[in-house]
OpenMM code with the backbone's topology and positions (N, CA, C; nanometers):
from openmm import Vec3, app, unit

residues = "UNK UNK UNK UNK UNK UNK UNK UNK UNK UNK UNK UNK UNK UNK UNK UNK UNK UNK UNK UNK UNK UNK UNK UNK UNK UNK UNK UNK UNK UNK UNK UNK UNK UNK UNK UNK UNK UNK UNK UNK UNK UNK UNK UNK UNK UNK UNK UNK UNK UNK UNK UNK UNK UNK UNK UNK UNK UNK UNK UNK UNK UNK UNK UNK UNK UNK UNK UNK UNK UNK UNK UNK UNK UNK UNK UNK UNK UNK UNK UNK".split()
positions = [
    Vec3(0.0846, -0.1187, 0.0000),
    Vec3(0.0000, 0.0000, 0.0000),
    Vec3(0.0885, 0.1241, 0.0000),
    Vec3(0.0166, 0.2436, -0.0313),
    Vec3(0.1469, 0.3794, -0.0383),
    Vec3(0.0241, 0.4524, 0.0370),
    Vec3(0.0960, 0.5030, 0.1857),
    Vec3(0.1005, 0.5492, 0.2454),
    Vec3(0.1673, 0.7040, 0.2611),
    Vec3(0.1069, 0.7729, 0.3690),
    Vec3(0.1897, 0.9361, 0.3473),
    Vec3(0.3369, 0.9611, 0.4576),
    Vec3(0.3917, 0.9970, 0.4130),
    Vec3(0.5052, 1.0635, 0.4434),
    Vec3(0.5291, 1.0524, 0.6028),
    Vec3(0.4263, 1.1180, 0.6542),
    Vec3(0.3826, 1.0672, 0.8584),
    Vec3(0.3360, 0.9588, 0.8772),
    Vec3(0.2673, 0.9139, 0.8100),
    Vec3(0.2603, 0.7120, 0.8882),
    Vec3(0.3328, 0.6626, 0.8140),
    Vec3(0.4341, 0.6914, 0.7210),
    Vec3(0.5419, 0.6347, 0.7074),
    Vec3(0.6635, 0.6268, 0.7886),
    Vec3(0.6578, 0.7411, 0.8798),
    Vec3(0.7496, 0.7179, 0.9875),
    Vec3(0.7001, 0.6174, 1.0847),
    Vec3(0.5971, 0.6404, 1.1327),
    Vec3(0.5347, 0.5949, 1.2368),
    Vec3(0.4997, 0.4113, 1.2222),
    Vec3(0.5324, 0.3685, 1.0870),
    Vec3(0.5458, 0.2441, 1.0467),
    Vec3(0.6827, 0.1752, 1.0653),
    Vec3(0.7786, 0.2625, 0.9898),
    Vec3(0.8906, 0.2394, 1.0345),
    Vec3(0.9523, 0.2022, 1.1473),
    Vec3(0.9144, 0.2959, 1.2607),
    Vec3(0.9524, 0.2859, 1.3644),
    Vec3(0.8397, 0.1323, 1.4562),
    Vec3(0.7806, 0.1724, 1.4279),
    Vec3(0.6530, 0.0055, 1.4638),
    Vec3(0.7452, -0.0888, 1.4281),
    Vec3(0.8203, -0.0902, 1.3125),
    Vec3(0.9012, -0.2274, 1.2649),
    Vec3(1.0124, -0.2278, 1.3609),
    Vec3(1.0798, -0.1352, 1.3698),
    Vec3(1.1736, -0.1659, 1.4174),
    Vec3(1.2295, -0.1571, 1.5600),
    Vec3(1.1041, -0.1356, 1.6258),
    Vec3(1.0860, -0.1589, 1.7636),
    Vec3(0.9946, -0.2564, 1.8506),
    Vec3(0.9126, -0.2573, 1.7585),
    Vec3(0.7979, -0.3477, 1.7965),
    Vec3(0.8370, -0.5178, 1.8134),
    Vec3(0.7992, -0.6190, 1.8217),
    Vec3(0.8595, -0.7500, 1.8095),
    Vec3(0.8288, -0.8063, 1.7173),
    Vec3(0.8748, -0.8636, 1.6404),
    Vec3(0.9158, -0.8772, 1.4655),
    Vec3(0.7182, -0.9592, 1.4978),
    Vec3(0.6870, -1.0687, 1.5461),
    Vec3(0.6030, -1.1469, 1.5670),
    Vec3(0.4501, -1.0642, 1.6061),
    Vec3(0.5190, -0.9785, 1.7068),
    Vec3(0.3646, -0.8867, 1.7644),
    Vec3(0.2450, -0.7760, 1.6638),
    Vec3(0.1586, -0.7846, 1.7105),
    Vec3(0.0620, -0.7321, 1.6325),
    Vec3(0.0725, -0.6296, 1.6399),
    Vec3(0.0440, -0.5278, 1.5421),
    Vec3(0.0167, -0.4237, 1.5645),
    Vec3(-0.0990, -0.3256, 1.4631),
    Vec3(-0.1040, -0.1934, 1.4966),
    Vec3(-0.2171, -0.1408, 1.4123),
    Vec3(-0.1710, -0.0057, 1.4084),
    Vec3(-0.1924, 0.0804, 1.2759),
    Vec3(-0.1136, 0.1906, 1.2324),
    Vec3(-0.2524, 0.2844, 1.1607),
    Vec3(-0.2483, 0.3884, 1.2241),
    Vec3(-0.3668, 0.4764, 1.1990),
    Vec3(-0.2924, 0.6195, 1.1008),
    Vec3(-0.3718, 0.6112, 0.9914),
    Vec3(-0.2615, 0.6907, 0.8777),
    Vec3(-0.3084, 0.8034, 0.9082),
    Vec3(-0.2074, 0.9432, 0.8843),
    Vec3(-0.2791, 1.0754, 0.8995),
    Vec3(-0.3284, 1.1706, 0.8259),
    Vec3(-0.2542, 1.0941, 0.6979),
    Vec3(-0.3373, 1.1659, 0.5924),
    Vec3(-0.3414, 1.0855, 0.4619),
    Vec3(-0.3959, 1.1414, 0.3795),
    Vec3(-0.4241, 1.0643, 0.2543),
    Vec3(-0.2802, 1.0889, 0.1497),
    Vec3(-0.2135, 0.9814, 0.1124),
    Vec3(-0.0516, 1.0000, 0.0656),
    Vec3(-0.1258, 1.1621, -0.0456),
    Vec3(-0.2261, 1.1750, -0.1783),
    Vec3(-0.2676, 1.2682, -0.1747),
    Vec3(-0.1587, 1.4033, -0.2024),
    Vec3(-0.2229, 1.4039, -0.0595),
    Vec3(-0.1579, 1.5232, 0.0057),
    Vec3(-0.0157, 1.5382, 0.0279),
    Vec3(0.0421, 1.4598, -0.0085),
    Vec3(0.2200, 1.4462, -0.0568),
    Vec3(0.2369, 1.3753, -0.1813),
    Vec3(0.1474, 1.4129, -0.2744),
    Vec3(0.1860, 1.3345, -0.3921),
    Vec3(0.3056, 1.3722, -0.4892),
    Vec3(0.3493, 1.4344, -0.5214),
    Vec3(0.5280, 1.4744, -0.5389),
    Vec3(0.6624, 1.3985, -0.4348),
    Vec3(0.6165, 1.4369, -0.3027),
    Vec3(0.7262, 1.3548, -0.1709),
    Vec3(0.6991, 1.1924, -0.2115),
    Vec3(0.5890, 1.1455, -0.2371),
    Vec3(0.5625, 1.0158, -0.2288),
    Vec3(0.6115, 0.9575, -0.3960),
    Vec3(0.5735, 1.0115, -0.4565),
    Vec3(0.6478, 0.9682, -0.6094),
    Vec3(0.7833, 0.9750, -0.5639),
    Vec3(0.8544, 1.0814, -0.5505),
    Vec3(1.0110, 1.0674, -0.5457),
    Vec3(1.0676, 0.9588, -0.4609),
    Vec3(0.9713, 0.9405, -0.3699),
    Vec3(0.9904, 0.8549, -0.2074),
    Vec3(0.9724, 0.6606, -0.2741),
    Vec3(0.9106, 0.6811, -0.3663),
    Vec3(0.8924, 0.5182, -0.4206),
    Vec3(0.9205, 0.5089, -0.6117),
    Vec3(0.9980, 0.5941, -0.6425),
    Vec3(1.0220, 0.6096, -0.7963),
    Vec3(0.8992, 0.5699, -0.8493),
    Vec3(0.8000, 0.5733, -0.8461),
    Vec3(0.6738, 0.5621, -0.9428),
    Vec3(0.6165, 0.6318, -0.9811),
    Vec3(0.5230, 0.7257, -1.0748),
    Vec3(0.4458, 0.7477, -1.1635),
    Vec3(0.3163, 0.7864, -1.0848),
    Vec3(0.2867, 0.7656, -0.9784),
    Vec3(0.1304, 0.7740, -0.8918),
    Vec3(0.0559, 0.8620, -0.9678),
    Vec3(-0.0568, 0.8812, -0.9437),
    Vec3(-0.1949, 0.9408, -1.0185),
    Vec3(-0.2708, 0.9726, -0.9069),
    Vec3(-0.3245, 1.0992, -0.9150),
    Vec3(-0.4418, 1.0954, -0.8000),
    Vec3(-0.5661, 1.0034, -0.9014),
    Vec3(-0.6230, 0.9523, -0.7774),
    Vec3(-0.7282, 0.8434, -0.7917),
    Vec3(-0.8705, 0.9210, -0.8741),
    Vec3(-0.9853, 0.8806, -0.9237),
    Vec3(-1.0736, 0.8881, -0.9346),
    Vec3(-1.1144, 1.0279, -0.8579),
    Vec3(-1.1671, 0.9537, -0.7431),
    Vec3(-1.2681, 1.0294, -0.6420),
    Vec3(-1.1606, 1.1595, -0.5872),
    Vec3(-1.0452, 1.1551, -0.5573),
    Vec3(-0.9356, 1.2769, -0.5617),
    Vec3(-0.9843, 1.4222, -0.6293),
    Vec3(-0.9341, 1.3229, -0.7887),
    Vec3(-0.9622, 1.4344, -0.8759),
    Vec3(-1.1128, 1.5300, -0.8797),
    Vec3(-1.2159, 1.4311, -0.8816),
    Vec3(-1.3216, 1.4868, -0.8363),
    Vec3(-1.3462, 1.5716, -0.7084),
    Vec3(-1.2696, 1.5348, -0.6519),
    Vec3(-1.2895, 1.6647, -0.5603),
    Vec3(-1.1861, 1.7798, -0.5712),
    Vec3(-1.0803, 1.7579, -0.5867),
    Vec3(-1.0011, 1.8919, -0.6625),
    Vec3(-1.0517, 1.9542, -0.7533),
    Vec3(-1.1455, 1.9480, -0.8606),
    Vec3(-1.2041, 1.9804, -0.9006),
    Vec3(-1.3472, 2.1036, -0.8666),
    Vec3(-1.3322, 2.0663, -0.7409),
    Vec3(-1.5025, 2.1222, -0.6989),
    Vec3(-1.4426, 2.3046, -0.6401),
    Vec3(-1.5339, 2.3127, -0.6545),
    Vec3(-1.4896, 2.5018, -0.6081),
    Vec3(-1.5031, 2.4891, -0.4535),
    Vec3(-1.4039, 2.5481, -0.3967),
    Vec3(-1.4030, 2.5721, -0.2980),
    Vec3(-1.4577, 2.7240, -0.2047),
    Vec3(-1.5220, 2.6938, -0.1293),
    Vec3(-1.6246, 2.7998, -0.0690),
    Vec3(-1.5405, 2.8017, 0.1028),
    Vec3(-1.5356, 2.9545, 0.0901),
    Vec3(-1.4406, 2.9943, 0.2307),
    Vec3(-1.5081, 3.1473, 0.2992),
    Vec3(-1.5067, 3.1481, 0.3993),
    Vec3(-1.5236, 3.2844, 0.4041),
    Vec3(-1.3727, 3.3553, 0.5366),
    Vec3(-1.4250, 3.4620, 0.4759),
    Vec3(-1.2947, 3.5295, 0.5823),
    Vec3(-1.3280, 3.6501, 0.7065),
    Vec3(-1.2901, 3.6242, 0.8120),
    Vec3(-1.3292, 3.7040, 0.9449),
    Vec3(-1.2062, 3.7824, 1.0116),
    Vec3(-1.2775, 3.8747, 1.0773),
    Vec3(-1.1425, 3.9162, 1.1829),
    Vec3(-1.0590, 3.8400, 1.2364),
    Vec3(-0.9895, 3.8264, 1.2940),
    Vec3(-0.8771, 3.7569, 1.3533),
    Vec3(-0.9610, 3.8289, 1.5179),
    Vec3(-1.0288, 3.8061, 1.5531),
    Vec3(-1.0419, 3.8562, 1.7138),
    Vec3(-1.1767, 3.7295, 1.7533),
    Vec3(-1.2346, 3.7395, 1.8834),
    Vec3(-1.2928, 3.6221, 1.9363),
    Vec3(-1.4528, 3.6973, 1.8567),
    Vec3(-1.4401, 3.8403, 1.8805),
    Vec3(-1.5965, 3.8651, 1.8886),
    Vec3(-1.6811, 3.8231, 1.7578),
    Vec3(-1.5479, 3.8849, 1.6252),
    Vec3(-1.6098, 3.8014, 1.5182),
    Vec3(-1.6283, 3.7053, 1.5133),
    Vec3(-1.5270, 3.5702, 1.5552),
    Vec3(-1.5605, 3.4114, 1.5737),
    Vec3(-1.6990, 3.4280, 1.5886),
    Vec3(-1.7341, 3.4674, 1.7208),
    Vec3(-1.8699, 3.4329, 1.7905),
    Vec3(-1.9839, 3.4973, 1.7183),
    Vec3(-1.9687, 3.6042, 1.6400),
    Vec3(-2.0695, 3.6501, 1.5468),
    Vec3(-2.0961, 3.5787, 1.4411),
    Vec3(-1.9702, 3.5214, 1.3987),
    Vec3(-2.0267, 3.4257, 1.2677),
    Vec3(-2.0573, 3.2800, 1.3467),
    Vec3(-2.0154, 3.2579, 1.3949),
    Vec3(-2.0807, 3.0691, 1.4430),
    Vec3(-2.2140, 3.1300, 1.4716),
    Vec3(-2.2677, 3.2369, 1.5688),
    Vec3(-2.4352, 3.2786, 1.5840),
    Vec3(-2.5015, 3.2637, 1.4346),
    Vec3(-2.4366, 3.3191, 1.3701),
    Vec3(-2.5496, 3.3679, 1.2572),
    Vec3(-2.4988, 3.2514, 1.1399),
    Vec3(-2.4167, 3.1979, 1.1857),
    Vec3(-2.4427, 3.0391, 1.0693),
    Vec3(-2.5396, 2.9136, 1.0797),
] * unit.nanometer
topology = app.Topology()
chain = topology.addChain("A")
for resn in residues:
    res = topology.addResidue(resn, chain)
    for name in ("N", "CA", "C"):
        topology.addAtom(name, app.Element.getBySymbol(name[0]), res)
């Protein structure tokens, strides 16, 4: 499987501390994705974002922008 860049450490180190025999379980933190350049160079391959990826890179992204202070926070979470 290709994994991202941070549970690739966190695998690593599972191997080589853990007991070659013992179980273990590895919770990924992000979608490789999101390092897709680090992760091509990191395994010489060609990767593609997937299907459902692209479809969402694709979609417009909707943001809005506030003060930097608490009172705005609390004005926009009220009135959302």
């Amino acid at each position: 499987i290709i994994i991202d860049p941070h549970t690739a450490v966190g695998v690593s180190v599972g191997q080589k501390e853990l007991k070659k025999k013992g179980k273990r379980v590895y919770l990924a933190t992000a979608h490789y994705c999101k390092f897709i350049k680090t992760v091509r160079e990191s395994i010489n391959k060609k990767i593609q974002y997937s299907t459902d990826i692209k479809k969402l890179l694709r979609k417009k992204e909707n943001f809005y922008v506030i003060e930097n202070n608490i009172d705005e926070l609390k004005k926009f979470i009220t009135k959302s």
